[in-house]
N, CA, C and O atoms as a printed pandas DataFrame, in Angstrom:
     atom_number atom_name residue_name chain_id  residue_number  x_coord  y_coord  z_coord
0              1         N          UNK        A               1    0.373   26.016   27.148
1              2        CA          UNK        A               1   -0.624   24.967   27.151
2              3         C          UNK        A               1    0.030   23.642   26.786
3              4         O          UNK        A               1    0.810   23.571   25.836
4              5         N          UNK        A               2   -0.309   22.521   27.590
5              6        CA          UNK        A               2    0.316   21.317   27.237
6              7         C          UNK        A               2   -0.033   20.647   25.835
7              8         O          UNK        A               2   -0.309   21.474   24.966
8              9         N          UNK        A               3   -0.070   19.498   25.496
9             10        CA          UNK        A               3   -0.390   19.082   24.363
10            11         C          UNK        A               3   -1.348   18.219   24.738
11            12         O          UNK        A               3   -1.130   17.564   25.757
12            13         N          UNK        A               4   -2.813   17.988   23.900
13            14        CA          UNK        A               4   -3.420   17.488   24.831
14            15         C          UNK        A               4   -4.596   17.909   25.451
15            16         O          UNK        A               4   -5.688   17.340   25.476
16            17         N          UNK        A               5   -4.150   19.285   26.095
17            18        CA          UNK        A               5   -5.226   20.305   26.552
18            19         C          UNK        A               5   -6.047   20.182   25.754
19            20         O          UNK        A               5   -5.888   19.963   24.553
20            21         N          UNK        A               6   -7.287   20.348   26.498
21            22        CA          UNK        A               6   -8.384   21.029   25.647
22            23         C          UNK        A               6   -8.378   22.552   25.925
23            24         O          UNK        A               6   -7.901   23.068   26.936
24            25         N          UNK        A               7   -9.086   23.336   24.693
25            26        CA          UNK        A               7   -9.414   24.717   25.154
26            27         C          UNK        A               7  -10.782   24.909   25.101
27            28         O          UNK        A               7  -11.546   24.694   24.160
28            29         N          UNK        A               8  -11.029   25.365   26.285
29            30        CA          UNK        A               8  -12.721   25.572   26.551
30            31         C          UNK        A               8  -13.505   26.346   26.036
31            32         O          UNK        A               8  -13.424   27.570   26.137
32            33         N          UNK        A               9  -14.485   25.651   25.331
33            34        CA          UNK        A               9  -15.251   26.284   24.257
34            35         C          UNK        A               9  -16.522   26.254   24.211
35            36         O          UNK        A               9  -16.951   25.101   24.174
36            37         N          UNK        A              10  -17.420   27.172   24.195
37            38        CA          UNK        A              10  -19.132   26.786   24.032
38            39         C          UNK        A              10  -19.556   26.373   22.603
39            40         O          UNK        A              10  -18.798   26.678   21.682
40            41         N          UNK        A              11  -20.455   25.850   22.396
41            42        CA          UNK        A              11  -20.983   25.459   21.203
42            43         C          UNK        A              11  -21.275   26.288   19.874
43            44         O          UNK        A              11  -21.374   25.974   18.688
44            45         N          UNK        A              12  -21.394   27.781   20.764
45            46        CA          UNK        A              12  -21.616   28.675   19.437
46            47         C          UNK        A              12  -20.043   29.215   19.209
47            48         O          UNK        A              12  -20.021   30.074   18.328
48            49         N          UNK        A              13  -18.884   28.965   19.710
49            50        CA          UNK        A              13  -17.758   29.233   19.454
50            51         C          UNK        A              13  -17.073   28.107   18.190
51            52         O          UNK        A              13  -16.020   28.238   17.566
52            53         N          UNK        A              14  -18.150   26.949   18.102
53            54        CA          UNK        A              14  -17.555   26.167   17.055
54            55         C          UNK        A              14  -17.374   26.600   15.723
55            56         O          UNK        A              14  -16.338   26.148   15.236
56            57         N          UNK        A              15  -17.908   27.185   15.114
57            58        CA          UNK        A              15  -17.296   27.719   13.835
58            59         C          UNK        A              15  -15.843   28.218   14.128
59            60         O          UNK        A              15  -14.784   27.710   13.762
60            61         N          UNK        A              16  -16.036   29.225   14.804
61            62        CA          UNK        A              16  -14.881   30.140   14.757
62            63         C          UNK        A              16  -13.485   29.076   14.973
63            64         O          UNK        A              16  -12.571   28.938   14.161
64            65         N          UNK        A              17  -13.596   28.530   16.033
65            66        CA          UNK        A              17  -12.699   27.037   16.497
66            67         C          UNK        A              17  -11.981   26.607   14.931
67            68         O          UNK        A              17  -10.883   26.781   14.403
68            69         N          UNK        A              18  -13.323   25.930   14.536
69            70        CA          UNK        A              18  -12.496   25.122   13.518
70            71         C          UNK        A              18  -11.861   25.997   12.562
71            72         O          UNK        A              18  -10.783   25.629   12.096
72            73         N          UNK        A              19  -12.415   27.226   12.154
73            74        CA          UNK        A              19  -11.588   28.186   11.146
74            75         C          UNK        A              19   -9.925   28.493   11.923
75            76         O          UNK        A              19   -8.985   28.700   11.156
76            77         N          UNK        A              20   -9.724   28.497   13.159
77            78        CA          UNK        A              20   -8.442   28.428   13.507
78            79         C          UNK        A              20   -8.062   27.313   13.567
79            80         O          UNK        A              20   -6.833   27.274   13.631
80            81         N          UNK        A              21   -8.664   26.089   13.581
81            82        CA          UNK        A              21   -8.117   24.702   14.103
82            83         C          UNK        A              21   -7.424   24.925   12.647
83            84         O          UNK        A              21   -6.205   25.099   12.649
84            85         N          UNK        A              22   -8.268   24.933   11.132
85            86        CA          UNK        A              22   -8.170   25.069    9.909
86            87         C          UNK        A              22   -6.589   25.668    9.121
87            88         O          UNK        A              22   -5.686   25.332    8.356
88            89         N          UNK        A              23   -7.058   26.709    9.921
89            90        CA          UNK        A              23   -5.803   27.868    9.784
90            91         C          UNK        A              23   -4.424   27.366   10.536
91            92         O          UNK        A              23   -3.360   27.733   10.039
92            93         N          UNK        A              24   -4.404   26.487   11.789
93            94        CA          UNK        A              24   -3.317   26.145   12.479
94            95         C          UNK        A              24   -2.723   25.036   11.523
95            96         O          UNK        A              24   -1.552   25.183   11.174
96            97         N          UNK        A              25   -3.425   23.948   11.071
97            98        CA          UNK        A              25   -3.188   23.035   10.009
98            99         C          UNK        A              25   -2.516   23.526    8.870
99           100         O          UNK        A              25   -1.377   23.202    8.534
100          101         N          UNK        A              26   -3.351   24.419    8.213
101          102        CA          UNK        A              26   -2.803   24.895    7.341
102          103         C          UNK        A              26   -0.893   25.793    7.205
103          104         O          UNK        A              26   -0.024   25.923    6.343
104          105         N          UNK        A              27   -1.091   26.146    8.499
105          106        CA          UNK        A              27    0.365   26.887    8.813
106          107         C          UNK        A              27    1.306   26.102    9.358
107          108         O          UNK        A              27    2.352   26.595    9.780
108          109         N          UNK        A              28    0.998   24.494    9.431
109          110        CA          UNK        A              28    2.015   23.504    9.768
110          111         C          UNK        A              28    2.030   22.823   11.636
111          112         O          UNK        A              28    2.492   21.839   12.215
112          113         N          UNK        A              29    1.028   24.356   12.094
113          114        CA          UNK        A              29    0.993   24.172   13.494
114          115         C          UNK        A              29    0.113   22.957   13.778
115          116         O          UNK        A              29   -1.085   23.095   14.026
116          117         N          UNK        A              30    0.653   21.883   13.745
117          118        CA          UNK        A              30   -0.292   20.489   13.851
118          119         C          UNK        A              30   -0.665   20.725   15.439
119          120         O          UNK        A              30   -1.872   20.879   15.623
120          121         N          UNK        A              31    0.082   20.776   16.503
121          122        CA          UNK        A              31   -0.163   20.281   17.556
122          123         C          UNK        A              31   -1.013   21.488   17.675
123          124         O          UNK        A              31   -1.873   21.129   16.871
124          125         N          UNK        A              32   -1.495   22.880   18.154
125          126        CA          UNK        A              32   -2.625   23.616   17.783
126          127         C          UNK        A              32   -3.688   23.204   17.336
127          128         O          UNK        A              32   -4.711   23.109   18.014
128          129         N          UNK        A              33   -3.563   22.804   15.732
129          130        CA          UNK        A              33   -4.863   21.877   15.224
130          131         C          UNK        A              33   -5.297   21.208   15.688
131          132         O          UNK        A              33   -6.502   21.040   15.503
132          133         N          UNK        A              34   -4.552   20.379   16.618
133          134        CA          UNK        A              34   -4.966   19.113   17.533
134          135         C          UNK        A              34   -5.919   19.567   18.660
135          136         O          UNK        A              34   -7.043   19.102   18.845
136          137         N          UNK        A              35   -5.421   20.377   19.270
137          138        CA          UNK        A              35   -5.991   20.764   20.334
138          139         C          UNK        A              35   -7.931   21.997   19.744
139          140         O          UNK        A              35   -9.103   21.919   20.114
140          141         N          UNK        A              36   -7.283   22.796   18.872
141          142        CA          UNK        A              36   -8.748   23.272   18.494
142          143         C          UNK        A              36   -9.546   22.133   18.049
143          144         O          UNK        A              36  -10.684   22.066   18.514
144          145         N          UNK        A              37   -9.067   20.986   17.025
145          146        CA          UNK        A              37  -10.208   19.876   16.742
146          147         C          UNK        A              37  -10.863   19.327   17.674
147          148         O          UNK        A              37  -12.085   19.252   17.800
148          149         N          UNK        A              38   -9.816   18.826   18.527
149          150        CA          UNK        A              38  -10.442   17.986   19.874
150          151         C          UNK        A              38  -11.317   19.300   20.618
151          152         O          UNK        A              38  -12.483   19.012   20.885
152          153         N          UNK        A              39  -11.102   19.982   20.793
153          154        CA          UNK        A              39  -12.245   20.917   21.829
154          155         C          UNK        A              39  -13.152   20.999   21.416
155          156         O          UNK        A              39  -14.180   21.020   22.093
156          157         N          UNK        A              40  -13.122   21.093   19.918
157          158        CA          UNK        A              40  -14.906   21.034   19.172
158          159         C          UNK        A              40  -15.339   20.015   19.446
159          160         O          UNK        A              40  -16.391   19.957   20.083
160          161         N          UNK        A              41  -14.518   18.637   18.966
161          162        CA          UNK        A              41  -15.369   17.011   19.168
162          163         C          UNK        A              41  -15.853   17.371   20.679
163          164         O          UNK        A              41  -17.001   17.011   20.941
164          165         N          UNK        A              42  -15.274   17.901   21.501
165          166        CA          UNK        A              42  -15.650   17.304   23.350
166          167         C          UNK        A              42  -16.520   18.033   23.101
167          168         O          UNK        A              42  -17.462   17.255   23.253
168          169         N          UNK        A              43  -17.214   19.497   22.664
169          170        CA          UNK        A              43  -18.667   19.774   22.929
170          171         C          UNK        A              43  -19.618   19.508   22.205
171          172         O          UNK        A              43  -20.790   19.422   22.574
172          173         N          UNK        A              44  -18.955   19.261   20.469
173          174        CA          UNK        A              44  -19.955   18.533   19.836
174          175         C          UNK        A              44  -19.832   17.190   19.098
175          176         O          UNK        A              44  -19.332   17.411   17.995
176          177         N          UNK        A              45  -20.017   16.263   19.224
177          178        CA          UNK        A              45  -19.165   15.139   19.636
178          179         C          UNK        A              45  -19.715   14.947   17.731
179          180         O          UNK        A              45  -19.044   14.305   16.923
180          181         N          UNK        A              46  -20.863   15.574   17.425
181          182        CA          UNK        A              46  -21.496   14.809   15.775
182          183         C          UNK        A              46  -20.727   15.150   14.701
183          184         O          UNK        A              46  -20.717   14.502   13.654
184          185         N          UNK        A              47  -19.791   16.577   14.994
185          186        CA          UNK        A              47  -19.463   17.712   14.032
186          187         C          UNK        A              47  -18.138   16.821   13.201
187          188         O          UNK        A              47  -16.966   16.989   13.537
188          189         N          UNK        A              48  -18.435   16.130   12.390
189          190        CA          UNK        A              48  -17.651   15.689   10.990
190          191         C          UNK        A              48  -16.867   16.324   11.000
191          192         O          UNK        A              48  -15.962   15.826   11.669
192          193         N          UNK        A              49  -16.556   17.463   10.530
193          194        CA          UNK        A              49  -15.972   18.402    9.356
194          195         C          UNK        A              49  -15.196   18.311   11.246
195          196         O          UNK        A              49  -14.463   17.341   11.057
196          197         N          UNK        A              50  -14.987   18.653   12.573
197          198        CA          UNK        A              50  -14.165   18.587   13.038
198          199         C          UNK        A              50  -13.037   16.940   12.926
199          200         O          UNK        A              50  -11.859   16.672   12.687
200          201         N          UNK        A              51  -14.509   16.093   13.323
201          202        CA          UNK        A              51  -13.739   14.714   13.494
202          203         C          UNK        A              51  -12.432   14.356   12.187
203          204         O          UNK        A              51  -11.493   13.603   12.447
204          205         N          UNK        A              52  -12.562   14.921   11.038
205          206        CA          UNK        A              52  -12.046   14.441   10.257
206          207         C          UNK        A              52  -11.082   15.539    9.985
207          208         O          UNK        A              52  -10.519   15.356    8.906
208          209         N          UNK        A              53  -10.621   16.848   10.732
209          210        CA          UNK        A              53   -9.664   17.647   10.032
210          211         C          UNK        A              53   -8.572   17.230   11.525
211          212         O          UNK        A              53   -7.342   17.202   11.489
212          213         N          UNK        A              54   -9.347   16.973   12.617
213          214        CA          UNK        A              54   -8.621   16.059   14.011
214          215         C          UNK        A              54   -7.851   14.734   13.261
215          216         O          UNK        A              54   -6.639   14.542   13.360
216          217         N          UNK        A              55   -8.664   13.964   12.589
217          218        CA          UNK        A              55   -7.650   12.974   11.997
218          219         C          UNK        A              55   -6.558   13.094   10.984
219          220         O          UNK        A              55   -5.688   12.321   10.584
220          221         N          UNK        A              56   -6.862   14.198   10.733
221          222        CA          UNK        A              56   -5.925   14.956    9.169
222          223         C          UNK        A              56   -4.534   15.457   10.334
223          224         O          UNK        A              56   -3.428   14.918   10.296
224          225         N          UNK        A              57   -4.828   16.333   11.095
225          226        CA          UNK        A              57   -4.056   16.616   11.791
226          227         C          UNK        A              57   -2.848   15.828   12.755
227          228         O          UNK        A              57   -1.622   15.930   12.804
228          229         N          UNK        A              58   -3.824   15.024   13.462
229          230        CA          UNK        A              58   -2.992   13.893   14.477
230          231         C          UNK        A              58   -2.132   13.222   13.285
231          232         O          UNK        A              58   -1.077   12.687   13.625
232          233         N          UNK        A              59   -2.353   13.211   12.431
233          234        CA          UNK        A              59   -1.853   11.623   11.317
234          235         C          UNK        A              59   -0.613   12.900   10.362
235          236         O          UNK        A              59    0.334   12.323    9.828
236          237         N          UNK        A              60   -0.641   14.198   10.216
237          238        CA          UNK        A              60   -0.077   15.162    9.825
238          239         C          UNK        A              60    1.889   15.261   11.185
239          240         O          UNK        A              60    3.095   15.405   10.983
240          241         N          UNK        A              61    0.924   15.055   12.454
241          242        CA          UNK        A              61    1.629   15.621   13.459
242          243         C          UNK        A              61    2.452   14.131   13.803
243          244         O          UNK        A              61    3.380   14.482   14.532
244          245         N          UNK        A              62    2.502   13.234   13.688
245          246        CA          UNK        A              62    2.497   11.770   13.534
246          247         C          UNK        A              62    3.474   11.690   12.128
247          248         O          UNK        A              62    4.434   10.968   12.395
248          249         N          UNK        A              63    3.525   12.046   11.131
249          250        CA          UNK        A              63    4.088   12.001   10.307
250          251         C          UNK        A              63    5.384   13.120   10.458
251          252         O          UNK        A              63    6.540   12.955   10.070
252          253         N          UNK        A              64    4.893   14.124   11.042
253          254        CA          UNK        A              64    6.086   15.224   11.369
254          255         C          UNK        A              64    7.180   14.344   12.454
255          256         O          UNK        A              64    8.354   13.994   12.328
256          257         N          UNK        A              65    6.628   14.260   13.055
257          258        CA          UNK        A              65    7.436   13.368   14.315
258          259         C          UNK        A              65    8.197   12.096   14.003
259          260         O          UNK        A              65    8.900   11.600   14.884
260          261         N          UNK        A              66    8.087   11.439   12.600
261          262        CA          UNK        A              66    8.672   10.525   11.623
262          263         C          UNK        A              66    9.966   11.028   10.909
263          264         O          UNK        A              66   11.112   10.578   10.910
264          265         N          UNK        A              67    9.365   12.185   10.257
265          266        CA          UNK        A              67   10.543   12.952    9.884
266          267         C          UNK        A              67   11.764   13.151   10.727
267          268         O          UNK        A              67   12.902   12.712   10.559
268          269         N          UNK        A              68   11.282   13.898   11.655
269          270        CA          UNK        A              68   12.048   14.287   12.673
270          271         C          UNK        A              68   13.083   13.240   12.972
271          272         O          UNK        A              68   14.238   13.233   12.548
272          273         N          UNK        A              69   12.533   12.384   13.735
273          274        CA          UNK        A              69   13.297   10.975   13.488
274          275         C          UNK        A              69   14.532   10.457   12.483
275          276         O          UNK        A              69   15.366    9.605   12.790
276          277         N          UNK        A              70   14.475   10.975   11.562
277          278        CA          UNK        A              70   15.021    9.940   10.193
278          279         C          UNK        A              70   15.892   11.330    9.818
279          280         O          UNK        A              70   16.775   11.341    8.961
280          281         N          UNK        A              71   15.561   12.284   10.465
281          282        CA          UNK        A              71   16.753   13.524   10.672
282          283         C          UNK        A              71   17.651   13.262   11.425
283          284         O          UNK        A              71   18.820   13.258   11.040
284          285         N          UNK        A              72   17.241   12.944   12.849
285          286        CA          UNK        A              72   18.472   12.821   13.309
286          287         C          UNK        A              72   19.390   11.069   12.860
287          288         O          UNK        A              72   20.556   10.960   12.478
288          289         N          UNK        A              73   18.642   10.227   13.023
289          290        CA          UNK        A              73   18.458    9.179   13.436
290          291         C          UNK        A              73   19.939    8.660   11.779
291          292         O          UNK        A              73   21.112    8.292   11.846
292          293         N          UNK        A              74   18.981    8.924   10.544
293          294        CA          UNK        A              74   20.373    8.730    9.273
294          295         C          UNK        A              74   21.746    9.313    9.755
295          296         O          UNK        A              74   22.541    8.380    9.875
296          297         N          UNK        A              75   22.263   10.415   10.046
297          298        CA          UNK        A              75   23.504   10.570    9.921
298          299         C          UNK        A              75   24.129    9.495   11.355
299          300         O          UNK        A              75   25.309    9.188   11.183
300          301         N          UNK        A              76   23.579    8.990   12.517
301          302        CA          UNK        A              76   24.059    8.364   13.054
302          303         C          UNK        A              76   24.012    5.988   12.599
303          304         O          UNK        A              76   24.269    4.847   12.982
304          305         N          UNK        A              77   23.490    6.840   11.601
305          306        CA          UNK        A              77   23.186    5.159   11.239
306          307         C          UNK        A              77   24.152    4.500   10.190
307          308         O          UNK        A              77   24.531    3.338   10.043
308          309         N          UNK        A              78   24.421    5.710    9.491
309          310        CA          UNK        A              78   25.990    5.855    8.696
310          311         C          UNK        A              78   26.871    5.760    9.304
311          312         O          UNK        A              78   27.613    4.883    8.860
312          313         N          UNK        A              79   27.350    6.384   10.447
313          314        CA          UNK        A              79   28.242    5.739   11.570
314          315         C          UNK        A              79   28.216    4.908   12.250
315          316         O          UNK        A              79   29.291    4.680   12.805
316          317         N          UNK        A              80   27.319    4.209   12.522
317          318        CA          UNK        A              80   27.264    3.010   13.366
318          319         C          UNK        A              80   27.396    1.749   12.408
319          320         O          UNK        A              80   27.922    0.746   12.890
320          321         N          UNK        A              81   26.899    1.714   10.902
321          322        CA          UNK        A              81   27.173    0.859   10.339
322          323         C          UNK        A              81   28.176    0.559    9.453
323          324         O          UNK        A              81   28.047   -0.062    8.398
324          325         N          UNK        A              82   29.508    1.172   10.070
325          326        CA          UNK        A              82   30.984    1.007    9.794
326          327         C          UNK        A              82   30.960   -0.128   11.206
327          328         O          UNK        A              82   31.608   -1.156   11.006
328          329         N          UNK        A              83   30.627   -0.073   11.873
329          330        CA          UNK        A              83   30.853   -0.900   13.147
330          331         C          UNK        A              83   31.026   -2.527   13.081
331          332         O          UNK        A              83   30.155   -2.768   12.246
332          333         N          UNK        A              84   31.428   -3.442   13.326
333          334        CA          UNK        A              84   31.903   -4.735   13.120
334          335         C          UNK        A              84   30.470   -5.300   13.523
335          336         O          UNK        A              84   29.579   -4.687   14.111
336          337         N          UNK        A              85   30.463   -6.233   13.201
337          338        CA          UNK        A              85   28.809   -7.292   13.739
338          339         C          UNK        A              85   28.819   -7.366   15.172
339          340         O          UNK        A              85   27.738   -7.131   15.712
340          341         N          UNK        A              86   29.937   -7.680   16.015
341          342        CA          UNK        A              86   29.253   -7.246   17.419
342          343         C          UNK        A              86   29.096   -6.053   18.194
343          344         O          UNK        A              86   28.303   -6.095   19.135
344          345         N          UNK        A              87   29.768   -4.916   17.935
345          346        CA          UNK        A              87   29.796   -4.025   18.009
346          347         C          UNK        A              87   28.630   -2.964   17.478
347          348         O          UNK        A              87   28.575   -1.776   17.796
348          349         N          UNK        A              88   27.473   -3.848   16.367
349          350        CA          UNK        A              88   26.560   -3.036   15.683
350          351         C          UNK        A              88   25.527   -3.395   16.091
351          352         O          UNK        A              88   25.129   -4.457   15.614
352          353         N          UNK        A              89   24.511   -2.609   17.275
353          354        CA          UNK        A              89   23.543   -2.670   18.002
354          355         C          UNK        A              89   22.912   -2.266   17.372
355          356         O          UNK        A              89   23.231   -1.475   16.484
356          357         N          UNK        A              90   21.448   -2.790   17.682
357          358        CA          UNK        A              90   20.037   -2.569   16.909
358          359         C          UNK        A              90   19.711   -0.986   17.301
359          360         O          UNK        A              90   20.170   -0.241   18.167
360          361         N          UNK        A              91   18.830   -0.838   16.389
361          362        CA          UNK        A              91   18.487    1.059   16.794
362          363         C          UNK        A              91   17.965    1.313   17.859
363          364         O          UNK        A              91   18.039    2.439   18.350
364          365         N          UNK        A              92   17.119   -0.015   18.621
365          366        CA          UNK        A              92   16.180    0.477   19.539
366          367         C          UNK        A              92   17.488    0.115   21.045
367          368         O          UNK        A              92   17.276   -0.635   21.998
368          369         N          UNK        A              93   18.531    0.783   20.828
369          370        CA          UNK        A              93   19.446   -0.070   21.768
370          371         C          UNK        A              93   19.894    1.892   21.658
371          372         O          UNK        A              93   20.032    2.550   22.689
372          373         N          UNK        A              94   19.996    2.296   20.746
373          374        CA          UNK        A              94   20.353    3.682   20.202
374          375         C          UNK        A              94   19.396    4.612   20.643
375          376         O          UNK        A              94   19.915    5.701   20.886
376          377         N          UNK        A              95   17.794    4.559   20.894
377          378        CA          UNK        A              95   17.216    5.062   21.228
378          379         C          UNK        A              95   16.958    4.653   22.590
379          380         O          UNK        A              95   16.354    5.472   23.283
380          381         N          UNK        A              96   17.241    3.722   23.034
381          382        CA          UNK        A              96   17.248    3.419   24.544
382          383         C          UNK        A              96   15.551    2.854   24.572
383          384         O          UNK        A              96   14.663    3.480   25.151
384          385         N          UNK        A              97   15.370    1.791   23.960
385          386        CA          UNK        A              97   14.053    1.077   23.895
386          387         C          UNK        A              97   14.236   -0.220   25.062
387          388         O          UNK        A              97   13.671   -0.497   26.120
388          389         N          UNK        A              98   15.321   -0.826   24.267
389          390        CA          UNK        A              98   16.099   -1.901   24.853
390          391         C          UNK        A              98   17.296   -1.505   25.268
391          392         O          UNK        A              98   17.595   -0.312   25.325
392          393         N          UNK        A              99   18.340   -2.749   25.697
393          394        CA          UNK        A              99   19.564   -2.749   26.536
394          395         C          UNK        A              99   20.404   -3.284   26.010
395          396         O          UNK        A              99   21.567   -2.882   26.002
396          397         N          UNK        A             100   20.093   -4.057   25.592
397          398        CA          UNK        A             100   20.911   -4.659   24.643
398          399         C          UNK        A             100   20.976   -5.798   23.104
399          400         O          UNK        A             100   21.014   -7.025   23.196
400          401         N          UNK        A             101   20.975   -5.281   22.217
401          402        CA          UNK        A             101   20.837   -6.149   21.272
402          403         C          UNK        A             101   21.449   -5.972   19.885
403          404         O          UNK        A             101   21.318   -4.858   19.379
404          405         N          UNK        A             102   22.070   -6.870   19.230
405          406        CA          UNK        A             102   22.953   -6.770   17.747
406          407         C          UNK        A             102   22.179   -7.035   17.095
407          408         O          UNK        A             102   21.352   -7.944   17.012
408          409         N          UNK        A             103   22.584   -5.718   16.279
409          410        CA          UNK        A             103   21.394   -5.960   14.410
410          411         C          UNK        A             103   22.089   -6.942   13.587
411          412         O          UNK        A             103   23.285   -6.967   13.297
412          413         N          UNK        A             104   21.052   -7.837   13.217
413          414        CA          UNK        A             104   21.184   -8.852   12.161
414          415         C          UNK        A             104   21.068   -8.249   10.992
415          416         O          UNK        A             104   21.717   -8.726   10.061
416          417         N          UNK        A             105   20.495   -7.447   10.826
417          418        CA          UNK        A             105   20.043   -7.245    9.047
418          419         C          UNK        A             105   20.721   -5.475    8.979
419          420         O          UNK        A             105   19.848   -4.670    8.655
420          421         N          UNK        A             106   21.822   -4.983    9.187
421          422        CA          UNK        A             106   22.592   -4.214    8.631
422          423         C          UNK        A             106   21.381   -2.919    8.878
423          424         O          UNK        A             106   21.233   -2.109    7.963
424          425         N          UNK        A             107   20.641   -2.802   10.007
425          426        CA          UNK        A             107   19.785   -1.758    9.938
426          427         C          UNK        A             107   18.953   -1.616    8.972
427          428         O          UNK        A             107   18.715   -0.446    8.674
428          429         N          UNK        A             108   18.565   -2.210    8.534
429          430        CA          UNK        A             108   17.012   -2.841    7.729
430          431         C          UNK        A             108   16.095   -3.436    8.245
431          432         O          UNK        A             108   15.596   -4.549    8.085
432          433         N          UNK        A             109   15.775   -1.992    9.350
433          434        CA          UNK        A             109   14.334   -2.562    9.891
434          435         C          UNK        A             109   13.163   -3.173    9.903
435          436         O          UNK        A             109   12.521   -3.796   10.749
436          437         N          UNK        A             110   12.922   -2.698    8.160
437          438        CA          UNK        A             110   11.785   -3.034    7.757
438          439         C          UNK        A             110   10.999   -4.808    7.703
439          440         O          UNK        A             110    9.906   -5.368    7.787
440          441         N          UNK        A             111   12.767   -5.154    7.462
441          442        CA          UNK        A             111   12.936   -6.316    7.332
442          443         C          UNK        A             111   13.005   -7.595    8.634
443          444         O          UNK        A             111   12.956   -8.820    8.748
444          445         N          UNK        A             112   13.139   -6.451    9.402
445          446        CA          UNK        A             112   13.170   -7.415   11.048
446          447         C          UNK        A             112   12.202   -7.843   11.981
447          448         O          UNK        A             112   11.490   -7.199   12.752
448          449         N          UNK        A             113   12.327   -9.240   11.733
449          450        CA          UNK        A             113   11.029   -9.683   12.995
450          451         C          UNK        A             113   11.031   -8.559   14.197
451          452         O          UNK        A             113   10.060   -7.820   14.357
452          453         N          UNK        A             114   11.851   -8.512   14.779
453          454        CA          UNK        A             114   12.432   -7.605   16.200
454          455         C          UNK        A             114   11.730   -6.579   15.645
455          456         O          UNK        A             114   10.502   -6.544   15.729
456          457         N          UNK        A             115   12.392   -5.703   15.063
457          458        CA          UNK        A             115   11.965   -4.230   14.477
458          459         C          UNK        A             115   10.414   -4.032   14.416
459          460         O          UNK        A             115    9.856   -3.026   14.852
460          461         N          UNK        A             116    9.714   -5.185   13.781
461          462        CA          UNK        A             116    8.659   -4.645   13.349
462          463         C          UNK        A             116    7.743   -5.196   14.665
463          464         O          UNK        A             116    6.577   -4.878   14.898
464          465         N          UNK        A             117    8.687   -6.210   15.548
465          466        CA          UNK        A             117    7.531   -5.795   16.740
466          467         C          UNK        A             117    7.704   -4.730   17.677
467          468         O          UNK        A             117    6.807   -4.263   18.379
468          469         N          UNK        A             118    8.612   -4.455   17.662
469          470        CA          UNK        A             118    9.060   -2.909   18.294
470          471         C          UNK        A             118    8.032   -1.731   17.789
471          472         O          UNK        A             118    7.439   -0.960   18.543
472          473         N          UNK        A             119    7.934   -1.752   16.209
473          474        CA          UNK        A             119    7.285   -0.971   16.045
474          475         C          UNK        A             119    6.285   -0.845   16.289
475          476         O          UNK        A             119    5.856    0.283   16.530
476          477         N          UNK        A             120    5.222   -2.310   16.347
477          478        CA          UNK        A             120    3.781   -2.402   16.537
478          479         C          UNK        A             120    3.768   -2.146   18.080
479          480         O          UNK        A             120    2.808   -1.401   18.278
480          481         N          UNK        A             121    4.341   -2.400   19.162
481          482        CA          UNK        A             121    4.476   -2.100   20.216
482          483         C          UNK        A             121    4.104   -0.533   20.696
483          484         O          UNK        A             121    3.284   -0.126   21.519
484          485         N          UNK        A             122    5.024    0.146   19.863
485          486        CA          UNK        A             122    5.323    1.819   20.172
486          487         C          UNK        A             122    4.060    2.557   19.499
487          488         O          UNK        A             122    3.853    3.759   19.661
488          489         N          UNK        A             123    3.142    1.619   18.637
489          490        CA          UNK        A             123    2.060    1.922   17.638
490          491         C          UNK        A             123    0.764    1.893   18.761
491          492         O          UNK        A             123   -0.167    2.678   18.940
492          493         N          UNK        A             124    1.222    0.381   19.551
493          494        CA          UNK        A             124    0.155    0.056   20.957
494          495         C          UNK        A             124    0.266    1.017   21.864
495          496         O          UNK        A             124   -0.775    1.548   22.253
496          497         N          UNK        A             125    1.427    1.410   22.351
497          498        CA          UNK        A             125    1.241    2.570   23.495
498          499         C          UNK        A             125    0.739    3.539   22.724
499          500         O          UNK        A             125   -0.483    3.541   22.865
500          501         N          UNK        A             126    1.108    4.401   21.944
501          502        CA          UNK        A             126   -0.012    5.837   21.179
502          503         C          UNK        A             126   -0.955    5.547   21.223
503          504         O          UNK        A             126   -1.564    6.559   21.570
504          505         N          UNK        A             127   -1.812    4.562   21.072
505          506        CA          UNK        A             127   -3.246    4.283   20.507
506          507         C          UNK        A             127   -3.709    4.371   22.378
507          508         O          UNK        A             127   -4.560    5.066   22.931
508          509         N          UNK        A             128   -2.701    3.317   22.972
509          510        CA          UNK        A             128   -3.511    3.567   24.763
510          511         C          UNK        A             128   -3.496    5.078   25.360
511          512         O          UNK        A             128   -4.455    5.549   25.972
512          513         N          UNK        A             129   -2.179    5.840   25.081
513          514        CA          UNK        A             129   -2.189    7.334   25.624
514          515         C          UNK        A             129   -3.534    8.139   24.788
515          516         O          UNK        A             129   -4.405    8.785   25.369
516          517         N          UNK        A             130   -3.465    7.956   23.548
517          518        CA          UNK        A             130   -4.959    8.110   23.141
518          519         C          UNK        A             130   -6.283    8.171   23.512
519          520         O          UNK        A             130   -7.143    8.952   23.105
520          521         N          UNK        A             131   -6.383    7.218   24.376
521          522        CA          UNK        A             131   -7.935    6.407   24.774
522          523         C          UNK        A             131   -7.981    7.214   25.954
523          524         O          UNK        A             131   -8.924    7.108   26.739
């Protein structure tokens, strides 16, 4: 099943749903959770207790995918920042965002005009694949 999918569900199957959506959360399986929450919201669009274990989840699975990131992403950032100032390209040059560009601030994103519109950018597409 893709990610995304819904799984087709009748209305009296909603309990049972969310006790696995529940249970998938609970066992780390975010993207699962995702998909049982959302199938409850699409048939019952009022059911709280789904809408809000769907946001626990997406924002769970969203945070996993951060991690992930900063796994691979540190041990190559230690190597790249032995690199001379022209030679030391911005991360999103590393991830293939952009084509070309030198980090000013020693990979201290947080700190970068650039960076942080990159980020709000990559924040704008999720929210549109979303909708």
């Amino acid at each position: 099943m893709k990610t995304g999918e819904l799984i087709n569900i009748s209305q009296k199957d909603v309990p049972e749903h969310l006790k696995m959506g529940q249970d998938s959360y609970n066992n780390a399986k975010y993207n699962d959770a995702v998909k049982e929450f959302a199938s409850i919201v699409s048939v019952a669009p009022d059911n709280i207790d789904a809408r809000i274990w769907l946001k626990k989840a997406q924002e769970a699975l969203e945070k996993e995918k951060g991690v992930t990131f900063q796994k691979v992403a540190n041990p190559k950032i230690k190597e790249i920042k032995n690199n001379s100032g022209a030679q030391r390209y911005c991360l999103y040059c590393y991830k293939g965002d952009v084509s070309n560009r030198v980090c000013s601030r020693l990979f201290q994103c947080k700190t970068c005009e650039f960076g942080q519109g990159m980020a709000d950018a990559q924040k704008a597409k999720l929210a549109a694949k979303r909708s």
